[in-house]
Each structure stands twice: as C-alpha cells, then as structure tokens.
C-alpha positions as a printed Julia matrix, in Angstrom:
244×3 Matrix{Float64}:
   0.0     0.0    0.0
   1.21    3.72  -0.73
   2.69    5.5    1.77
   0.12    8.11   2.86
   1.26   10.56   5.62
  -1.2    11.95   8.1
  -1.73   15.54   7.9
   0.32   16.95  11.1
  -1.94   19.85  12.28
  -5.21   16.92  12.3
  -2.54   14.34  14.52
  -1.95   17.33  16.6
  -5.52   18.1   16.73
  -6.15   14.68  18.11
  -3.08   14.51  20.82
  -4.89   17.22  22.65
  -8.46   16.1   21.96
  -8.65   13.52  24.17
  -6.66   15.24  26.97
  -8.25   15.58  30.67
 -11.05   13.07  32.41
 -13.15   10.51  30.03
 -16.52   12.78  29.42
 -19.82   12.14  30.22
 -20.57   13.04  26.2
 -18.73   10.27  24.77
 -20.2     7.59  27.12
 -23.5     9.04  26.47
 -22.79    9.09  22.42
 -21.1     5.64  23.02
 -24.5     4.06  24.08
 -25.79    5.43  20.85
 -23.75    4.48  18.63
 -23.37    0.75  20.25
 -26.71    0.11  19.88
 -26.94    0.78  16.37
 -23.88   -1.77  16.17
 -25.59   -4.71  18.06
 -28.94   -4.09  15.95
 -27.13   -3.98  12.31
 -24.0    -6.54  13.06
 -25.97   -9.04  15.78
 -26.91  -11.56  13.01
 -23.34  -11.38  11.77
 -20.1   -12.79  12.92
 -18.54  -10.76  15.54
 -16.32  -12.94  18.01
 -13.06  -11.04  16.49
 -14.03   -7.28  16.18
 -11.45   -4.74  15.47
 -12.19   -0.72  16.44
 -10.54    1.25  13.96
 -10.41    5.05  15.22
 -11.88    4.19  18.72
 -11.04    7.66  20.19
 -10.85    7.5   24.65
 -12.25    3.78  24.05
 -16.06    4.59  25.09
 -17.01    2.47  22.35
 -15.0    -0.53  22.93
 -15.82   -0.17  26.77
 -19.63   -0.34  25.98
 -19.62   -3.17  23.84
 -17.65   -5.34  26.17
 -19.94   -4.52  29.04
 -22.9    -5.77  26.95
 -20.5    -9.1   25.63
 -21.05   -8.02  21.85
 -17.81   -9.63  20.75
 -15.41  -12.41  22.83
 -11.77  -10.28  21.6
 -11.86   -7.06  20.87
  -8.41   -4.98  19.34
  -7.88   -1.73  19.13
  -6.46    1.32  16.87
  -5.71    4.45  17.18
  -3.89    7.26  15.53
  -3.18    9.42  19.3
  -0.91    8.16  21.88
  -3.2    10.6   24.44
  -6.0     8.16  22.87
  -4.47    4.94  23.81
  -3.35    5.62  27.2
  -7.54    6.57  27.93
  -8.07    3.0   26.53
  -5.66    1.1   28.57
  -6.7     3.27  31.97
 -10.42    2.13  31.75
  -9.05   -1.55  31.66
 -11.67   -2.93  29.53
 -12.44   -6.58  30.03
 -12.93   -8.18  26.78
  -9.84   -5.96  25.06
  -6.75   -7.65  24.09
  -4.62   -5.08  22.56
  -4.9    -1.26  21.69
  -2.05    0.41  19.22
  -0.57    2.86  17.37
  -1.32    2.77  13.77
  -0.71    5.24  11.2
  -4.07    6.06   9.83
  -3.94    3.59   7.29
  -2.1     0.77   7.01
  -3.67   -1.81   9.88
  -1.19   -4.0   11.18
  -2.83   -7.34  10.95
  -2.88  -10.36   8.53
  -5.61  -11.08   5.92
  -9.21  -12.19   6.98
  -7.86  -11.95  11.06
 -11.39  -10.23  12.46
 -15.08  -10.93  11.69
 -15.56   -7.78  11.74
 -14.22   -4.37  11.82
 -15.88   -0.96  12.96
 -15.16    2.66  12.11
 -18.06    4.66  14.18
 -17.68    8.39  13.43
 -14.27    7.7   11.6
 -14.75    8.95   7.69
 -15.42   11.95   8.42
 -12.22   12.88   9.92
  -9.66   10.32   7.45
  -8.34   12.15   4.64
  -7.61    9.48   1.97
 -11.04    7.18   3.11
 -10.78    5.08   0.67
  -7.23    3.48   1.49
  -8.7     2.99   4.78
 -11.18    1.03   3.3
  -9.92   -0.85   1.16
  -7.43   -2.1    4.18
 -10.23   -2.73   6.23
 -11.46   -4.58   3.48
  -8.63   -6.86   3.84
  -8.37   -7.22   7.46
 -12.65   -7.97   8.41
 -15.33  -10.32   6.7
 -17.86   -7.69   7.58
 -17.18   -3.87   8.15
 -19.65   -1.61  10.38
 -19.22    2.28   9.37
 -21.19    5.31  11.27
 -21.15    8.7   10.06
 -22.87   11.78  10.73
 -24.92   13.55   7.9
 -23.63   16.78   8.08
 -24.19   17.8    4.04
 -27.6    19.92   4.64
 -28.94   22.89   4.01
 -27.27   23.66   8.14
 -24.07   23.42   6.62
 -21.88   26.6    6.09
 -20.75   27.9    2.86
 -17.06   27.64   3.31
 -14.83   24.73   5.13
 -13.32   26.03   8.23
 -11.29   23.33  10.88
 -12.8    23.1   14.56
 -11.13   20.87  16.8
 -13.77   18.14  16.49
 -11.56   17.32  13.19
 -14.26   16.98  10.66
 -13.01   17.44   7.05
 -15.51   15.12   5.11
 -19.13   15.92   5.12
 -21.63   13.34   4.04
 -25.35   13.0    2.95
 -26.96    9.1    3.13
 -26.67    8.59  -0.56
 -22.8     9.74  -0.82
 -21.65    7.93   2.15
 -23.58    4.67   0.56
 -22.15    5.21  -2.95
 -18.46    5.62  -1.48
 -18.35    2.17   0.17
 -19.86    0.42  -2.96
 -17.4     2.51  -5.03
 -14.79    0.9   -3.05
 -16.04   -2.2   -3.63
 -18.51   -2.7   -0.88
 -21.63   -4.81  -0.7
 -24.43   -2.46   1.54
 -26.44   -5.25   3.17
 -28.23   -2.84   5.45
 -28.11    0.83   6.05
 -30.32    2.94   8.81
 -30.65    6.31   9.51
 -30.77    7.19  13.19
 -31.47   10.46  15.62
 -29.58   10.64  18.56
 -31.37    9.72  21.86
 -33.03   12.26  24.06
 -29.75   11.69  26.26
 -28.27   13.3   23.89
 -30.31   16.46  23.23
 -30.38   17.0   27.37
 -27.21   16.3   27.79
 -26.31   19.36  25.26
 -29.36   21.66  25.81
 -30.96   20.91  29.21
 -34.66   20.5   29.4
 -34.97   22.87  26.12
 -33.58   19.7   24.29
 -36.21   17.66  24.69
 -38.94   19.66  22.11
 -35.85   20.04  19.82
 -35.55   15.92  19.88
 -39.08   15.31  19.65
 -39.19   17.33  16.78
 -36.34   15.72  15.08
 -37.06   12.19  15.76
 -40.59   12.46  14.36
 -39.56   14.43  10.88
 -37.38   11.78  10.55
 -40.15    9.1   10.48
 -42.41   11.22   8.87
 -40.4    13.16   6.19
 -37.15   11.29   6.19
 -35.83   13.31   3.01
 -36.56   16.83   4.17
 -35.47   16.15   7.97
 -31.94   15.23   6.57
 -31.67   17.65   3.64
 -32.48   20.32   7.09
 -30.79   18.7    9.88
 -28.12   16.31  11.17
 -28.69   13.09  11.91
 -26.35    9.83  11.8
 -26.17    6.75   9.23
 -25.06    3.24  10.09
 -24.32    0.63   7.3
 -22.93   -3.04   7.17
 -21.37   -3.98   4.54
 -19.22   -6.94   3.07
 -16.24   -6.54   0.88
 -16.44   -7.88  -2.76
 -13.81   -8.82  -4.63
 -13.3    -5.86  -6.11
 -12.23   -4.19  -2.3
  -9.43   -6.79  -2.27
  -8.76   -6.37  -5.72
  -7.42   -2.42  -4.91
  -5.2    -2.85  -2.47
C-alpha cells in the first residue's frame, strides 16, 4: 500500500483532543452508537471485532460490558488516545495500538468484523482505509454523521472536532460500494433524548421530539435540514481486495 502521511496539524488536533477526564458526552454518544452496532451486526459474525479510530475507548468499553464480541483490538492514531483506553481496563480488550491512519497492522481475513463509528469523516484518503479494512474484516460496520444539509456553512473552516468530510446518506452509501462494498443494510438514526439534554438541558427535549418524528415522517426533508447519523454493514467484494 502507498505511503500516505497523516496531515500533522489533524494528529496534533487529536493529541490534545482527548486530553483531561473521560466525558460524560462520549459515554452518552457511546450508548448510541453501540446500539446501532448490536442491531445492524448481531446476526453477523462478531467474536473477532477490530475498532478502527476508537477515540478514549467509550465504544470498545460499551460493547464489552454488553458481551457483543469475545476479543476485541484496538487502533488508534493518538498516543493521548491509547493511554484513555488502557486506563479504563476494559475486560474483553486484548490489545490497543498505534497505527498510522492507514495501514492496519494485521494479517488477511484476522477479524469478523471491523468498525469505524464516526471515523470517515475525519480520514483524509477514506478510501485506502477502506480498502485495508477490506482486507483485514469479513464484515465492516461504518457510522457517520450527515452533516451535508442545508445547516451546513458555505465555506470549510477546521474546529477541533476534526471533521473534514461531510456526508449525505446517498454519498456515504455510494463511497463504500465505489470501493467495492456490498451495503447489506443501512439505517438512519437520531440521537437519543440523552443526547439532546445532555447538550441543551430540558430545552432539548422539544428540539428531539421534533427531530425524531420528521425523521419518520419526512425522512428526506429532515436530513436535507438537519443532522442526523447513518449506520451501514457492509461486506467486501472482490473488487475491495482487488485495490489494495
């Protein structure tokens, strides 16, 4: 695989970003986005599941707590990232490392199945990191918000939450199966009420009530307006394999 270099202000950006105590956000966000793991990747494979991107390790901590996967490995681009991991001493984890953003240091075929939750959006070649997870996983989960809506600003301009890719639930669908991807399911999900109190107090309660039911209602307006989050599993072809 090419050598890619990561982008030193966005490893930087991340050295800092998980500095200071776990947060109460990302285990809140972490129950989110685990359930939407269990519900897409449950019928699927998943003794062997590698993290790729798996930030303080609120992720990887959730799912072992609910037994969704007997070995669980971890990557991460941050040193400040990895030493978060190893302090919450997560049961089911046998190793957390460095990587380089793209090239994942394990053999063909090792895991059943590989997850990058809120990862695309911050990778700046996303295909080469797919088409090495591709290599590594039978099955591959991906999350990513849908920030491409009308909400969106005009011009690109870097906050520390590291977001430089900006997706809708078509273009995130068509980049997998450009890489070669199979979609075998693909949901679009609010965030819990947890969520919206967590940020806005009380006041976020009407704003999630109103969310959640344009989204069953008028699924294409609510995400052409507002942000919401889209889960897919997905199976490498031949084709994945093929690029690397």
């Amino acid at each position: 695989m090419p050598e890619l270099p990561m982008n030193p202000d966005l490893r930087a950006n991340y050295e800092k970003y998980y500095e200071g105590a776990a947060s109460e956000w990302r285990r809140i966000g972490a129950e989110n986005k685990v359930k939407n793991i269990i519900e897409l990747c449950s019928s699927v494979p998943h003794q062997t599941v590698l993290e790729i991107g798996s930030g303080d390790g609120a992720i990887l901590e959730r799912m072992s707590e609910l037994r969704f996967g007997r070995e669980l490995y971890s990557l991460e681009v941050a040193e400040s990232a990895v030493r978060k991991i190893q302090e919450r001493q997560i049961e089911s984890l046998l190793e957390c490392s460095i990587y380089d953003g793209y090239n994942i240091p394990y053999e063909d075929g090792r895991f059943d199945l590989a997850v990058m939750s809120h990862v695309l959006e911050h990778v700046e070649y996303p295909r080469q990191l797919l088409y090495e997870a591709a290599r590594v996983a039978t099955c591959i989960f991906i999350e990513v918000p849908l920030e491409l809506n009308s909400r969106l600003s005009e011009d690109f301009v870097f906050d520390r939450t590291g977001h430089i890719n900006f997706y809708t639930r078509k273009s995130i669908r068509r980049l997998v199966q450009s890489c070669g991807y199979d979609v075998v399911s693909q949901v679009v999900t609010n965030s819990s009420a947890d969520v919206y109190r967590y940020l806005r107090g009380v006041r976020g309660i009407p704003v999630f009530v109103v969310k959640d039911a344009a989204l069953r209602v008028f699924p294409g307006w609510a995400t052409s307006r507002w942000t919401y989050h889209s889960a897919l599993l997905c199976r490498p072809s031949s084709l994945a394999r093929y690029q690397l």
